[in-house]
C-alpha positions as CSV (number, residue, x, y, z in Angstrom):
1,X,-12.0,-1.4,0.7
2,X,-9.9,-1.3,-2.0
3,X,-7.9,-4.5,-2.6
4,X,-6.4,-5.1,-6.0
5,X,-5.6,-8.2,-7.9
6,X,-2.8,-7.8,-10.7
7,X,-4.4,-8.8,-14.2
8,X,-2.2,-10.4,-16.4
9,X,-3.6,-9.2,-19.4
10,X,-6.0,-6.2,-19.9
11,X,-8.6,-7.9,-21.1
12,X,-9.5,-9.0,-17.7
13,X,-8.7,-6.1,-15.9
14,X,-11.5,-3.3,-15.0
15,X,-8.9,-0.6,-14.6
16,X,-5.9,-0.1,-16.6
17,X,-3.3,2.0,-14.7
18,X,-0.3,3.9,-15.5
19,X,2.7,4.0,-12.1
20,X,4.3,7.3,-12.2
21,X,6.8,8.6,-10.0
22,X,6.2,12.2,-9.5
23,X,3.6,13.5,-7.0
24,X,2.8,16.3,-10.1
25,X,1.3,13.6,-12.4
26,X,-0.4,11.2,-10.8
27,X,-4.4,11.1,-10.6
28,X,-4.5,9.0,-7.8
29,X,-1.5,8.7,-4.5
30,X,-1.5,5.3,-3.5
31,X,0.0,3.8,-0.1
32,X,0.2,-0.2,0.4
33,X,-1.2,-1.4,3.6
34,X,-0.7,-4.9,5.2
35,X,-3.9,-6.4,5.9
36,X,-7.5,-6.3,4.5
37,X,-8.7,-4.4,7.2
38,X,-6.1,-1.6,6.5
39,X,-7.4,-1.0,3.2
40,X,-10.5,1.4,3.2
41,X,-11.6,3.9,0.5
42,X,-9.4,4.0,-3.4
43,X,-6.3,5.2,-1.7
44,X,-5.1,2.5,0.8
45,X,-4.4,-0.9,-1.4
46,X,-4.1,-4.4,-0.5
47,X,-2.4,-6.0,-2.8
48,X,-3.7,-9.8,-3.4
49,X,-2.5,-12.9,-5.0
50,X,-5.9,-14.5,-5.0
51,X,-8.3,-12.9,-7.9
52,X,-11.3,-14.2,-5.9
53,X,-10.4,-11.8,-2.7
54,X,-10.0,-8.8,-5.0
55,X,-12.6,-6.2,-5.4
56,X,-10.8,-4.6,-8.5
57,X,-8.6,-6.1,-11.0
58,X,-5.8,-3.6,-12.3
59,X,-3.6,-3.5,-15.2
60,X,-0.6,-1.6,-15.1
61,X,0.2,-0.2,-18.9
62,X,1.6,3.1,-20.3
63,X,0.4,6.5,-19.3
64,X,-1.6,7.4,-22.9
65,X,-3.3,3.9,-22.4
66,X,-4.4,4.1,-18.9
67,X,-7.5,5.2,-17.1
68,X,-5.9,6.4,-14.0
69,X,-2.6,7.5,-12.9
70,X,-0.7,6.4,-9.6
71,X,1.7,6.9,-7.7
72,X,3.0,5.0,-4.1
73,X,3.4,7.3,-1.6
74,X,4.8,6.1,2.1
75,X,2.2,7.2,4.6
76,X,-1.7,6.6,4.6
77,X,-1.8,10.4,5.0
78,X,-0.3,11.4,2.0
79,X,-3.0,8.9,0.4
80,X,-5.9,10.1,-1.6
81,X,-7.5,11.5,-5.0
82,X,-5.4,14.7,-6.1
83,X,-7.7,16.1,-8.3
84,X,-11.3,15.1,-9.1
85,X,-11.5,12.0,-11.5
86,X,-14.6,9.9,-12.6
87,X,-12.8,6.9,-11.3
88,X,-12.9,7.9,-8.0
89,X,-15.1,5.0,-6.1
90,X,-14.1,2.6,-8.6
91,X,-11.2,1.0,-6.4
92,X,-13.5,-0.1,-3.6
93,X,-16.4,-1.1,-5.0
């Protein structure tokens, strides 16, 4: 399950991640869901206050510095990996 914790620097984050608003360049199409259980595989996020609760700590930076590109989509359908990436996994650990 994939629920992310805001860093507020990137020194603590493990993923550093770049929000993009077309479809075309994102890595990764994210949707937001509304509960822990919602939130299954990289695609479908939780989004946390706590740290403690997270499973992945993000970092949202510029596109040449991040690791993975994203991009909110509406619907848990339109969720998912759009090409092959080597951090696909890595959001719930």
């Amino acid at each position: 399950m994939a629920r992310i914790y805001q860093a507020a620097t990137m020194g603590e984050a493990h993923i550093r991640i770049a929000i993009v608003t077309t479809r075309a360049e994102a890595d990764l199409l994210v949707h937001r869901v509304s509960s822990w259980g919602l939130a299954v595989g990289d695609a479908l996020w939780f989004i946390t206050r706590s740290k403690q609760d997270a499973t992945v700590c993000v970092f949202p930076t510029s596109v040449g510095m991040a690791h993975v590109k994203i991009c909110f989509v509406d619907t848990s359908g339109e969720a998912g990996w759009v090409k092959p990436h080597p951090y696909k996994g890595k959001f719930a650990r």
